[in-house]
C-alpha atoms as a printed R data frame, in Angstrom:
    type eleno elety resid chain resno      x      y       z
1   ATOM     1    CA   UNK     A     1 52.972 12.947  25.004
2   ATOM     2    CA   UNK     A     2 51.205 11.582  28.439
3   ATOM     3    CA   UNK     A     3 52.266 13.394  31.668
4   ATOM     4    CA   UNK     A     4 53.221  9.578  32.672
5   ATOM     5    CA   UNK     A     5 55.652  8.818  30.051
6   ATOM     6    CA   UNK     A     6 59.099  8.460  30.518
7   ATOM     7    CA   UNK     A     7 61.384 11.097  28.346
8   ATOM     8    CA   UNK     A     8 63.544 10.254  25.756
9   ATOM     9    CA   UNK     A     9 67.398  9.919  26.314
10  ATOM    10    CA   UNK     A    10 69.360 12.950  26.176
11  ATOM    11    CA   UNK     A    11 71.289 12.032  23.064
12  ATOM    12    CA   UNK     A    12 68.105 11.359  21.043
13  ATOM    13    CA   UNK     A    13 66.317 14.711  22.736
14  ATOM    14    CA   UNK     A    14 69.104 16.812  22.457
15  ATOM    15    CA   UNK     A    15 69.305 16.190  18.400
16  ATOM    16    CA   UNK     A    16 65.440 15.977  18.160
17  ATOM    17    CA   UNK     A    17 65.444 18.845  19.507
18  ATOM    18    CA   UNK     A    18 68.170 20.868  17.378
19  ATOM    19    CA   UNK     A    19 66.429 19.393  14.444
20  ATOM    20    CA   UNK     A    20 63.078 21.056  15.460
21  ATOM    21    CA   UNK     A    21 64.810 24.659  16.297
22  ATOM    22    CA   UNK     A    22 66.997 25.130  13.319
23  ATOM    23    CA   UNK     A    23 64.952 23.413  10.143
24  ATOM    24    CA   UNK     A    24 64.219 26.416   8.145
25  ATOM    25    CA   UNK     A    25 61.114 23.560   7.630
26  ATOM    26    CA   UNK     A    26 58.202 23.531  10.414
27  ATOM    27    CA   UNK     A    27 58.416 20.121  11.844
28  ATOM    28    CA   UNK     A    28 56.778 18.645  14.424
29  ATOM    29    CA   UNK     A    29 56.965 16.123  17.203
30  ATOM    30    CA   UNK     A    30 53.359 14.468  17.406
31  ATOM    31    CA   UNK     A    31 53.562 11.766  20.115
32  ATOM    32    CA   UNK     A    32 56.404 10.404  22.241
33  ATOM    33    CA   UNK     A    33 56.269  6.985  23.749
34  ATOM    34    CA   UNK     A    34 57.861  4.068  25.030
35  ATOM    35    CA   UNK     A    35 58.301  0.306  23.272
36  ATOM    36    CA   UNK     A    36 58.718 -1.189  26.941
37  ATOM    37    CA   UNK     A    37 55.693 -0.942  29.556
38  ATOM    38    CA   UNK     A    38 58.666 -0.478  32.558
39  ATOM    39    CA   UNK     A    39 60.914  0.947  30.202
40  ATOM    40    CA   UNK     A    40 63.313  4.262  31.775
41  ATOM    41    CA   UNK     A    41 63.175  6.603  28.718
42  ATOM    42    CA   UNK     A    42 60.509  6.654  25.912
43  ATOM    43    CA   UNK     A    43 62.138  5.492  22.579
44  ATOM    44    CA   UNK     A    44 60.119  6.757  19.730
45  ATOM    45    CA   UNK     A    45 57.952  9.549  18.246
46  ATOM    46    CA   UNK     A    46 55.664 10.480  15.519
47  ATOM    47    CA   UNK     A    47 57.443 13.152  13.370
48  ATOM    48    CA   UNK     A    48 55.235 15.432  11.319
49  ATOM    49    CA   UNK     A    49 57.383 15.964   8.046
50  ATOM    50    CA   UNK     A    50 55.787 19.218   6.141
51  ATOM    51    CA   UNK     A    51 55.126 18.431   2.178
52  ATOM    52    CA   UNK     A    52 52.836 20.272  -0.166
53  ATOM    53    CA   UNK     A    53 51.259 22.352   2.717
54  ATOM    54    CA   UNK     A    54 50.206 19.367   4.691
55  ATOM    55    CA   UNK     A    55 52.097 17.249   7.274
56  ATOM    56    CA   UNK     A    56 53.556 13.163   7.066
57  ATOM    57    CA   UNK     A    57 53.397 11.072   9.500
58  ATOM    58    CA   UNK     A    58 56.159  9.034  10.068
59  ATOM    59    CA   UNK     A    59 56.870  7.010  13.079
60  ATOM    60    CA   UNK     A    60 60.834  7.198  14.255
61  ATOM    61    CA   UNK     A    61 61.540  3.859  15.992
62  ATOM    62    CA   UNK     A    62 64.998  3.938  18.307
63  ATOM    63    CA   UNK     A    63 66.290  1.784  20.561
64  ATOM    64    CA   UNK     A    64 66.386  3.289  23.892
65  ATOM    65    CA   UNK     A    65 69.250  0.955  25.158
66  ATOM    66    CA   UNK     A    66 71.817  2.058  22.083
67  ATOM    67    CA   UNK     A    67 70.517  5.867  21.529
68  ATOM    68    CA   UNK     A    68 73.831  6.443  19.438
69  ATOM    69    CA   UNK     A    69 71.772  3.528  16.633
70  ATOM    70    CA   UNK     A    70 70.374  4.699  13.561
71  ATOM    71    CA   UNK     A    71 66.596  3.968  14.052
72  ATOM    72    CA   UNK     A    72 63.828  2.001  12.150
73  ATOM    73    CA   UNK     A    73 60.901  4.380  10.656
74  ATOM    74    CA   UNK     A    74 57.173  3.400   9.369
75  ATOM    75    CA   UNK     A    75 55.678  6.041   6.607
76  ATOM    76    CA   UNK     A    76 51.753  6.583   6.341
77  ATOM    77    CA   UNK     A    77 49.773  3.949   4.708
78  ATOM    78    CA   UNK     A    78 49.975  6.143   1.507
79  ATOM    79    CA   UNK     A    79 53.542  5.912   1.083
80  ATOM    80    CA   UNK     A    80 53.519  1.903   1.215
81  ATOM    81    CA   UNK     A    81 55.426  2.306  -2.439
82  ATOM    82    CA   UNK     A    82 57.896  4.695  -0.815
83  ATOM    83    CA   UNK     A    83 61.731  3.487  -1.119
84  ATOM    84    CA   UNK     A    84 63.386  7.142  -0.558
85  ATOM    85    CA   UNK     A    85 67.299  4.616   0.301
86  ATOM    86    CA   UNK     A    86 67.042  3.223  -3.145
87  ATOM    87    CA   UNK     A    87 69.098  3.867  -6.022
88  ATOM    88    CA   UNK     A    88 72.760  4.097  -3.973
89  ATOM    89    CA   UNK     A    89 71.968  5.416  -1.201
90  ATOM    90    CA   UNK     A    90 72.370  2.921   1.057
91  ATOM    91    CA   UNK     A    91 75.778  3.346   2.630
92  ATOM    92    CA   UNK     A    92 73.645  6.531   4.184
93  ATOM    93    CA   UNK     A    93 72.109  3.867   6.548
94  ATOM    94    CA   UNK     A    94 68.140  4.445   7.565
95  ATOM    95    CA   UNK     A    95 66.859  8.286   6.820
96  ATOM    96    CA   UNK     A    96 66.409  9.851  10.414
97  ATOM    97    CA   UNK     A    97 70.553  9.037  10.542
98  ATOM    98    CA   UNK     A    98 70.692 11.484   8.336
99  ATOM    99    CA   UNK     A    99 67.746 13.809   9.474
100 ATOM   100    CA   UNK     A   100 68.718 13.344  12.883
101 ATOM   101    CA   UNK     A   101 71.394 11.780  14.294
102 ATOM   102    CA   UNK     A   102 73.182 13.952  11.970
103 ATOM   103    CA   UNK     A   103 72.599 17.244  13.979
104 ATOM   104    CA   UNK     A   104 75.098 15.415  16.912
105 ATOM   105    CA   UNK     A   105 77.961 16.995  14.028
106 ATOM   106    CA   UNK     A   106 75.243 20.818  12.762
107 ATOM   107    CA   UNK     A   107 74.180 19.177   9.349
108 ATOM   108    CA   UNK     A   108 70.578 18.045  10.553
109 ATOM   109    CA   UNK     A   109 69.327 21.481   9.287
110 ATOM   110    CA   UNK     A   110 70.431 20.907   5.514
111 ATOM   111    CA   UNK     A   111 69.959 16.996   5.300
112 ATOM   112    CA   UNK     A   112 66.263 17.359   6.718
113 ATOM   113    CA   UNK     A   113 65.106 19.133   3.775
114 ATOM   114    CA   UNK     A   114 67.529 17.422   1.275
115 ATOM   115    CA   UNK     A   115 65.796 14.276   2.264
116 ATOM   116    CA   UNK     A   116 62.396 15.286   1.427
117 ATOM   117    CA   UNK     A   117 63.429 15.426  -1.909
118 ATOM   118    CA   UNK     A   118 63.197 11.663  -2.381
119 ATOM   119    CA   UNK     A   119 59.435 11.625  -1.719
120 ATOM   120    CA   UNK     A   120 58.668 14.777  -4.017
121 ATOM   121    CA   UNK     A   121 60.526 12.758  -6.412
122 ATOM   122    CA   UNK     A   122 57.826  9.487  -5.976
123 ATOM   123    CA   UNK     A   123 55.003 11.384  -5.359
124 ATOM   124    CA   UNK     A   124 55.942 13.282  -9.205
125 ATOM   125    CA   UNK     A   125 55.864  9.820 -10.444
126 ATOM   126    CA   UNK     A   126 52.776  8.646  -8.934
127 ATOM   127    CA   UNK     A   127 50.928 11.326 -10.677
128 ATOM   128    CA   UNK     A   128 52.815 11.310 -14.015
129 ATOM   129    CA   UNK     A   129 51.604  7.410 -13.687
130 ATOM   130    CA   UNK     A   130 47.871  8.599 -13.587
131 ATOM   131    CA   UNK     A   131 45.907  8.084 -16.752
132 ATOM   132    CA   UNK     A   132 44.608 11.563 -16.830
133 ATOM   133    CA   UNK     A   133 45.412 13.525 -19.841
134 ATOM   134    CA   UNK     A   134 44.990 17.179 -18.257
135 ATOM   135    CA   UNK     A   135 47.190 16.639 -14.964
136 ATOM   136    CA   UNK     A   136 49.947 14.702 -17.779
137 ATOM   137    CA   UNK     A   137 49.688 18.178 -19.165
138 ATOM   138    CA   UNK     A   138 49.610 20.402 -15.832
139 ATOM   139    CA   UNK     A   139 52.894 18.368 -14.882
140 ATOM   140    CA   UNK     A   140 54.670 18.614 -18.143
141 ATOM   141    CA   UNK     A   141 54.136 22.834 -18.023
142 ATOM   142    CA   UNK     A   142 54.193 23.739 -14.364
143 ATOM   143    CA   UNK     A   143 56.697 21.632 -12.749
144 ATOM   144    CA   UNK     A   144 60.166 23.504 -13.843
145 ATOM   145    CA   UNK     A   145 58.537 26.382 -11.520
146 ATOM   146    CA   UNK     A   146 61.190 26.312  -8.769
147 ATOM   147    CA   UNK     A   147 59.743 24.752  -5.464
148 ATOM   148    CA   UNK     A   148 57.263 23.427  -6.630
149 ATOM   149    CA   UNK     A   149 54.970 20.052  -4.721
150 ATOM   150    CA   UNK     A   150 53.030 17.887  -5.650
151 ATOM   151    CA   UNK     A   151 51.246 14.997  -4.336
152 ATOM   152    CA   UNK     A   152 48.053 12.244  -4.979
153 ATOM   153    CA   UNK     A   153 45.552 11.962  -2.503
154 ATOM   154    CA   UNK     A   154 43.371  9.100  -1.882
155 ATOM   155    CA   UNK     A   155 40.412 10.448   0.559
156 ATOM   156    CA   UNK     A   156 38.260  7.517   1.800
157 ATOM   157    CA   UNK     A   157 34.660  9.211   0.989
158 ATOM   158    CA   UNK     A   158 35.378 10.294  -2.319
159 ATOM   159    CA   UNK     A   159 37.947  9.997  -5.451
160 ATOM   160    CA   UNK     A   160 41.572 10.749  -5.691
161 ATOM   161    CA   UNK     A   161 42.747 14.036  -6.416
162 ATOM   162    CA   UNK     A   162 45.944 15.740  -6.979
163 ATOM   163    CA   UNK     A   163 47.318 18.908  -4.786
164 ATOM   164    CA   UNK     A   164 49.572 21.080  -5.846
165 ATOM   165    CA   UNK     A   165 51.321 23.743  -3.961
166 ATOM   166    CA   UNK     A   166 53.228 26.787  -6.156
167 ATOM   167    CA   UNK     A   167 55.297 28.799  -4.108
168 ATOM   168    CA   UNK     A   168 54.429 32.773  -4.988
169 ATOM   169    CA   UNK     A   169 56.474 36.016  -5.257
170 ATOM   170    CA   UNK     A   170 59.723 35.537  -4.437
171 ATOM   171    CA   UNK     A   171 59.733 38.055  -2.248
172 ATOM   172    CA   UNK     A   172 62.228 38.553   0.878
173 ATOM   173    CA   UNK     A   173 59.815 39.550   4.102
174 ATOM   174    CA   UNK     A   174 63.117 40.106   5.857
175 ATOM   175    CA   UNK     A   175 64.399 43.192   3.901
176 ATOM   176    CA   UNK     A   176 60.647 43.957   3.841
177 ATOM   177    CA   UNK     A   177 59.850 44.257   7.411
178 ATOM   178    CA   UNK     A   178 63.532 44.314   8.983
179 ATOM   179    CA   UNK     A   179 62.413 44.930  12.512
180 ATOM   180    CA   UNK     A   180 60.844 41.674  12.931
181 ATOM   181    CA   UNK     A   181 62.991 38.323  13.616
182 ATOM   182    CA   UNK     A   182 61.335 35.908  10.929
183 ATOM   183    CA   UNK     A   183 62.355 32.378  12.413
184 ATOM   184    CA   UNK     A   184 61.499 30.629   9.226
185 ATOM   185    CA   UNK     A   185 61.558 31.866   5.460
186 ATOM   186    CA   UNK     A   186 57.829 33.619   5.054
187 ATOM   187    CA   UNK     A   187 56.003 32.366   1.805
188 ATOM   188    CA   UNK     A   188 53.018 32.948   0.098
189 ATOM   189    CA   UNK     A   189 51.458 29.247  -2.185
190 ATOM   190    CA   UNK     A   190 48.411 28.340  -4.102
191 ATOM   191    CA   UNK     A   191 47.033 25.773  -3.408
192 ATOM   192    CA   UNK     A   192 45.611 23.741  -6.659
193 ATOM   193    CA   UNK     A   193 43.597 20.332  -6.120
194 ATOM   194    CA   UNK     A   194 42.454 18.638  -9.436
195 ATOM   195    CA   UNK     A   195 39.937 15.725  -9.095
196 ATOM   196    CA   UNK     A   196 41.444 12.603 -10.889
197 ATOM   197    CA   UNK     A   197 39.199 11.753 -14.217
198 ATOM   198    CA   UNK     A   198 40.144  9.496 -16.874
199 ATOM   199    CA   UNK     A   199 37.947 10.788 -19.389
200 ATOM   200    CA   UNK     A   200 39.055 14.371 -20.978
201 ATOM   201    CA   UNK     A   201 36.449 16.892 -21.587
202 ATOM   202    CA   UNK     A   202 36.783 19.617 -24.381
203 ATOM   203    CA   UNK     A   203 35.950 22.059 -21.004
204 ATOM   204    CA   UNK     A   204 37.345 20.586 -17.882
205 ATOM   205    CA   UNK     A   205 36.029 22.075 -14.510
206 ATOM   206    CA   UNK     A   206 38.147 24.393 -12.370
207 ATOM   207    CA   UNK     A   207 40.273 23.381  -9.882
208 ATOM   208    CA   UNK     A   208 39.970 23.900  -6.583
209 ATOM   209    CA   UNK     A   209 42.286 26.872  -5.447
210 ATOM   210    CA   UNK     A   210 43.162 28.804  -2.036
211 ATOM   211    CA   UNK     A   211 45.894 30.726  -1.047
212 ATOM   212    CA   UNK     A   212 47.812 29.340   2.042
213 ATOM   213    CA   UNK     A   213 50.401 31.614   3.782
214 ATOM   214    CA   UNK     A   214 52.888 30.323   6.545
215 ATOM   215    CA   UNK     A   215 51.941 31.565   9.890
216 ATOM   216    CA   UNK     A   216 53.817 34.290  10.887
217 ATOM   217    CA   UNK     A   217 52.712 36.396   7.680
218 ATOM   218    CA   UNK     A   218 49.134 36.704   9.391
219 ATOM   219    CA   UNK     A   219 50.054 39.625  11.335
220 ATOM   220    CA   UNK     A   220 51.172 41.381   7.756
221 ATOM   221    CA   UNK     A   221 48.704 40.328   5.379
222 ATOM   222    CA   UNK     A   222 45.676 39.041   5.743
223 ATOM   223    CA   UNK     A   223 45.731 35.785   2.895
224 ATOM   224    CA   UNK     A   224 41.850 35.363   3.729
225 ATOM   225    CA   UNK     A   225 41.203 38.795   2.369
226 ATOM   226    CA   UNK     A   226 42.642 38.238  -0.784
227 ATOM   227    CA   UNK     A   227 40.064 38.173  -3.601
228 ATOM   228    CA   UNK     A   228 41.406 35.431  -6.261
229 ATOM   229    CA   UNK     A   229 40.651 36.085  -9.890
230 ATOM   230    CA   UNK     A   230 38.281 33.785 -11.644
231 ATOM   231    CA   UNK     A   231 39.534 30.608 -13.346
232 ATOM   232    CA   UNK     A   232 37.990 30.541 -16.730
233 ATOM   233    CA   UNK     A   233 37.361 28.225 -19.230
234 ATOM   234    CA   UNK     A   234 39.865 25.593 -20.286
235 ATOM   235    CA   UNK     A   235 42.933 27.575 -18.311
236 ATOM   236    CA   UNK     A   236 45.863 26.173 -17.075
237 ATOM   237    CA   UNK     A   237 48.000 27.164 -14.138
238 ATOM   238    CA   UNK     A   238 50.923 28.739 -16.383
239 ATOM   239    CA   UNK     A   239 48.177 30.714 -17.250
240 ATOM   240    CA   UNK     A   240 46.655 31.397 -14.227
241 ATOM   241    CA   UNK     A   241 49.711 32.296 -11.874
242 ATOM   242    CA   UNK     A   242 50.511 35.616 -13.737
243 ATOM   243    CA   UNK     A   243 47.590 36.948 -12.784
244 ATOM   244    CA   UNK     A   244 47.246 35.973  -9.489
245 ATOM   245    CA   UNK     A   245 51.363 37.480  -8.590
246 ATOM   246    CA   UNK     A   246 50.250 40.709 -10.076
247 ATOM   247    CA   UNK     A   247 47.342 40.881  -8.224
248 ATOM   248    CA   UNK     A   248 49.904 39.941  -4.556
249 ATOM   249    CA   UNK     A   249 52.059 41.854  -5.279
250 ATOM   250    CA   UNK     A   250 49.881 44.856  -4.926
251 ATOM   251    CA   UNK     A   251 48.416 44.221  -1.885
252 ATOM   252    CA   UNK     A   252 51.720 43.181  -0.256
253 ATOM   253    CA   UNK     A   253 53.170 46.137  -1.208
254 ATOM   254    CA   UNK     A   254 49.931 47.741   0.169
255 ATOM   255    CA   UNK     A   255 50.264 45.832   3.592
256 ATOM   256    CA   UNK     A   256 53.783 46.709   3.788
257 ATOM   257    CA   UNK     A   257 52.908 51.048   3.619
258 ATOM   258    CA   UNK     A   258 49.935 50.331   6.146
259 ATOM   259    CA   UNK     A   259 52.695 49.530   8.670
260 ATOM   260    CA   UNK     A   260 54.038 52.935   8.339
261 ATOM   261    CA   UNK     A   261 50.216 54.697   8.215
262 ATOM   262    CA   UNK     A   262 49.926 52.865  11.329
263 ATOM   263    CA   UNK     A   263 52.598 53.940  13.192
264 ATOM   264    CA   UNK     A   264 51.717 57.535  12.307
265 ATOM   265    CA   UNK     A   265 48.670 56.522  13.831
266 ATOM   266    CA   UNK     A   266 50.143 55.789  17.291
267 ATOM   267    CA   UNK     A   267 52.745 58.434  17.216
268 ATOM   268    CA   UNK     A   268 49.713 60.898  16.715
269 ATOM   269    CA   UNK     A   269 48.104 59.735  19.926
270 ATOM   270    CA   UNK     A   270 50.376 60.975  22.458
271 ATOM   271    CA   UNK     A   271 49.467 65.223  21.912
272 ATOM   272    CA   UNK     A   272 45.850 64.297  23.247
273 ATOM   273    CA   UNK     A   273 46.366 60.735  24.960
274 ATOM   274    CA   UNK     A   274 49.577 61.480  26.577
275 ATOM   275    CA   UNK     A   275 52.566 58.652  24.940
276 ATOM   276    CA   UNK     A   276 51.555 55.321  24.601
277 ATOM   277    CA   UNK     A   277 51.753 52.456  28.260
278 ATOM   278    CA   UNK     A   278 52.352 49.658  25.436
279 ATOM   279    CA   UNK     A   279 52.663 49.605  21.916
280 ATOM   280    CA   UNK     A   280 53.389 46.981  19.086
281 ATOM   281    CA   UNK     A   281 56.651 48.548  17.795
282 ATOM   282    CA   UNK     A   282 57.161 46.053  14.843
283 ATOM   283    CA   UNK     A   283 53.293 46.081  12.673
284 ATOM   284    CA   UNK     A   284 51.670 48.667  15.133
285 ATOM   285    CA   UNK     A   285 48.411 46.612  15.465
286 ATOM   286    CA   UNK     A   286 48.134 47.372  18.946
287 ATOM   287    CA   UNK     A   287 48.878 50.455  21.298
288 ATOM   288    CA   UNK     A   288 47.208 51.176  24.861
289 ATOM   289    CA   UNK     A   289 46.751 54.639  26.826
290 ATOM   290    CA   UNK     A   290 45.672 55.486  30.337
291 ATOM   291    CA   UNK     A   291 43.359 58.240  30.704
292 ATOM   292    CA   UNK     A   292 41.566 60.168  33.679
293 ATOM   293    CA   UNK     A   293 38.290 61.553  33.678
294 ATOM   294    CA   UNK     A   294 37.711 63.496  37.050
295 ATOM   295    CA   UNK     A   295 38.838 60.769  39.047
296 ATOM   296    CA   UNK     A   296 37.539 57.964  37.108
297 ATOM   297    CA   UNK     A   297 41.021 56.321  35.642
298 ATOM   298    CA   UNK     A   298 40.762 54.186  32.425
299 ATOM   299    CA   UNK     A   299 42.824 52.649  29.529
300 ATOM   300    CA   UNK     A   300 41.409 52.876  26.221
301 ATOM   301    CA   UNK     A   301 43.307 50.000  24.141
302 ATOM   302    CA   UNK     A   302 43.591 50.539  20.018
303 ATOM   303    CA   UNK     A   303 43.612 47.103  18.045
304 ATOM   304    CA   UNK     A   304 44.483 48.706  14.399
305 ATOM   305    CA   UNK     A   305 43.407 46.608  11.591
306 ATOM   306    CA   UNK     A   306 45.772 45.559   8.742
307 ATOM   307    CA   UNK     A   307 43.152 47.466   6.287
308 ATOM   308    CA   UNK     A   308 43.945 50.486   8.201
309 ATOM   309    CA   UNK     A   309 42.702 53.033   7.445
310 ATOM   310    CA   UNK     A   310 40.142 51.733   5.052
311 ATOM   311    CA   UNK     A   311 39.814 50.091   8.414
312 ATOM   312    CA   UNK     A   312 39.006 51.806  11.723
313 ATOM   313    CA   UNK     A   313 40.615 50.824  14.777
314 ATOM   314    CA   UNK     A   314 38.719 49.091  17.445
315 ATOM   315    CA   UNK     A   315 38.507 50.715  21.002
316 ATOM   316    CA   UNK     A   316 38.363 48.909  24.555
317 ATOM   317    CA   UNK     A   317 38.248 50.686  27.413
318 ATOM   318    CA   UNK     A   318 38.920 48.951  30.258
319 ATOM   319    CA   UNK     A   319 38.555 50.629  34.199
320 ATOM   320    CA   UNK     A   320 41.276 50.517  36.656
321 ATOM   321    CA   UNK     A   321 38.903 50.861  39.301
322 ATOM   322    CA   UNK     A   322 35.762 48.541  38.892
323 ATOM   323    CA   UNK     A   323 36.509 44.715  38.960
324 ATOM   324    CA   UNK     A   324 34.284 41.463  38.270
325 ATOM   325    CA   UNK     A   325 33.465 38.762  40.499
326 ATOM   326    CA   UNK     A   326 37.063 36.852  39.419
327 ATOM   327    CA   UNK     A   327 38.761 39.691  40.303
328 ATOM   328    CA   UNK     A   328 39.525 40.737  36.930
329 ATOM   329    CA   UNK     A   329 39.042 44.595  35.135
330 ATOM   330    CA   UNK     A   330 35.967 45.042  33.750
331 ATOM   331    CA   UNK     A   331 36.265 46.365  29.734
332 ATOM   332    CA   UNK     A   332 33.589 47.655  27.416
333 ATOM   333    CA   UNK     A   333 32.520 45.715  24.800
334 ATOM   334    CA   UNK     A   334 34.574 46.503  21.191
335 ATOM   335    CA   UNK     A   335 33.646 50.070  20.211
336 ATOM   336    CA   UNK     A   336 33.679 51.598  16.738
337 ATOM   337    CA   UNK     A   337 30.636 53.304  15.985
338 ATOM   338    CA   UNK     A   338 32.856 56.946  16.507
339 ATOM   339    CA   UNK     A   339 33.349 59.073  13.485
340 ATOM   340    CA   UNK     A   340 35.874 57.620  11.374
341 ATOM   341    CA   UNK     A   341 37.187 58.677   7.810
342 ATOM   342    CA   UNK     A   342 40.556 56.852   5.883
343 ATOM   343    CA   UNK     A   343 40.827 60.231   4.199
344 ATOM   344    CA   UNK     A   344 41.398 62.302   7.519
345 ATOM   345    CA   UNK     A   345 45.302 62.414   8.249
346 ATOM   346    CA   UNK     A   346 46.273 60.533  11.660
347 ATOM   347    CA   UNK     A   347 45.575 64.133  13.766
348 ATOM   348    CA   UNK     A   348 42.092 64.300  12.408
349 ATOM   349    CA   UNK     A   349 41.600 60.610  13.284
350 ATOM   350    CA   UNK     A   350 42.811 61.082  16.671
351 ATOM   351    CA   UNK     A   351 41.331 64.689  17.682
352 ATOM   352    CA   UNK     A   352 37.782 62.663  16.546
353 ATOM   353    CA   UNK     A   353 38.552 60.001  18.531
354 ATOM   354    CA   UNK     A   354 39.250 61.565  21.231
355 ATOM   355    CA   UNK     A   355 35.849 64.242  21.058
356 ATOM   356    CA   UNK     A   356 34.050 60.638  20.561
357 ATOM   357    CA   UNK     A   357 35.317 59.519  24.064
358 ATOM   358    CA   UNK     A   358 34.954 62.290  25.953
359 ATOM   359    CA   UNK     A   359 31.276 61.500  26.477
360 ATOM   360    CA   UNK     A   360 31.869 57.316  26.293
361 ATOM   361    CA   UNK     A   361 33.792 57.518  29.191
362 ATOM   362    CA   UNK     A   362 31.405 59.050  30.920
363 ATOM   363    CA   UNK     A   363 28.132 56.621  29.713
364 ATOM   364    CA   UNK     A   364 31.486 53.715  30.123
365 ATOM   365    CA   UNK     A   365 31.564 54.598  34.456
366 ATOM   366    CA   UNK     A   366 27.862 54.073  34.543
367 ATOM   367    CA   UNK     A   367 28.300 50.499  32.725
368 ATOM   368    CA   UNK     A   368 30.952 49.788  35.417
369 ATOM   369    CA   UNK     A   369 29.057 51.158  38.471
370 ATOM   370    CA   UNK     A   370 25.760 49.074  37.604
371 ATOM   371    CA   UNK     A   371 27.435 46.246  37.461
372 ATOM   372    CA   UNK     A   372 28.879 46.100  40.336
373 ATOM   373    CA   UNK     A   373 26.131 45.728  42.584
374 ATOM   374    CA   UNK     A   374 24.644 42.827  40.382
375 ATOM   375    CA   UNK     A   375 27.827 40.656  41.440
376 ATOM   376    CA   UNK     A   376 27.095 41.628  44.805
């Protein structure tokens, strides 16, 4: 939204914004704007509606002179065939009534994702409409899979393909890390995107896959690390998922223990570093120490990988006595060239660690004396 635009009134803002802060569903607010050039409040938004790990576009028309008015909405151009009030359901009045308005009474949460239900119903259809033998087959085996999407896509450089995104291990990240305040439910998908063909082949290609984690899970598990097993010849996704949750599981379960090997990595600082200025207290990816050399004064801060310790951590050392020209600390570029073993336990890491920097610090006051005088 422009810094000149007028907000929207507080009836409409005040459920927009409920609606944003208690979906268990990531939406989001792309534009705001007005429908009158003098008008007092802006009147309409674009609302990014999550589906089959992408976002919709639809554009929420009210009427900023009768706020309390169901409003008018415009899907994306794809969706032209989309008629999610048909069928009975039009007593409900227009769909953000029931996506928004109806947070004014604390339903907003469930009817916002009950009402995407409608367009994972049409988008089903679309593709069970497609005269392509193998996706008529994918559909028919894969689709009683609980949360399951699906949806065609119609890309203007080349031809349509279908995406599918399957929801993996149903795992609870709550019970797994309990110290950290989730605010949505954490998920792990595959992504699956078939290229549209109406001619079968005895050996169709292989999909496109990718594994596609929801945001907060990055500072757990690293998705992009995950090495996917190979799709062979003729497979199909019933086939394929097995493998590929067997193969998660593991390294979740692996990610999950590093947490604790990490924290023994911090606690173990504190005989030789003294305890800890700062430390990340929930996945221990991060802890900082000050240290004194003579009377040269330093911290030294730890990033921790999520590989730890396969992993070393990388050091920083940044002076508490030398600044740059902006007034800021000057820090040593990312160190770990120091002897490093997973192996050693989290004492052996340490005591090397610290042997290591005992000389660093000394060849790190030289870096931060010379260049001083070059700002000068």
């Amino acid at each position: 939204m422009a810094a000149a635009d007028p907000s929207l009134p507080p009836q409409i803002a005040a459920q927009l914004n409920y609606l944003l802060s208690h979906s268990p569903l990531p939406f989001k607010v792309d534009q705001i704007w007005s429908g009158c050039k003098n008008g007092r409040f802006s009147d309409r938004f674009s609302l990014l509606v999550p589906f089959c790990l992408d976002f919709v576009k639809w554009d929420v028309i009210y009427n900023a002179l009768y706020p309390a008015a169901a409003p008018d909405f415009v899907f994306a151009p794809d969706d032209d065939g989309f008629r999610p009030l048909g069928g009975g359901a039009r007593e409900e009045g227009p769909l953000l009534r029931t996506a928004v308005v109806a947070s004014a009474i604390g339903i907003a949460e469930t009817r916002a994702v009950a009402r995407r239900r409608p367009r994972a119903a049409y988008q089903k259809k679309r593709v069970e409409e497609l005269d392509d033998a193998r996706l008529k087959f994918e559909i028919s085996t894969i689709l009683s899979r609980e949360g399951i999407e699906v949806c065609v896509v119609s890309p203007p450089d080349r031809p349509a393909e279908v995406k599918f995104a399957v929801p993996l291990l149903d795992l609870d990240f709550d019970k797994l890390v309990r110290e950290y305040p989730w605010k949505h439910q954490q998920k792990i998908f595959l992504q699956v995107v078939y290229p549209v063909s109406r001619s079968y082949s005895s050996i169709p290609s292989a999909p496109r896959i990718k594994l596609v984690s929801t945001s907060d899970l990055k500072a757990l598990f690293s998705i992009e690390d995950v090495k996917l097993p190979p799709w062979l010849d003729g497979m199909c996704m019933a086939e394929y998922l097995p493998t590929v949750e067997d193969n998660l599981k593991v390294q979740v379960v692996e990610a999950v223990a590093s947490i604790g090997q990490r924290r023994r990595f911090i606690e173990a600082l504190a005989p030789l570093f003294g305890r800890p200025l700062e430390a990340d207290p929930v996945f221990c990816r991060k802890a900082t120490v000050l240290t004194i050399s003579g009377v040269f004064t330093f911290l030294i801060h730890f990033s921790i990988p999520i590989q730890f310790p396969k992993q070393q951590p990388i050091l920083t050392l940044q002076s508490s006595q030398h600044f740059n020209s902006q007034g800021t600390p000057i820090l040593s570029p990312p160190i770990n060239d120091y002897p490093w073993s997973p192996r050693w336990d989290p004492a052996k890491m340490v005591e090397r660690i610290f042997d290591f920097l005992v000389d660093e610090c000394l060849n790190f006051k030289k870096y931060c004396n010379d260049a001083i005088p070059q700002q000068q």
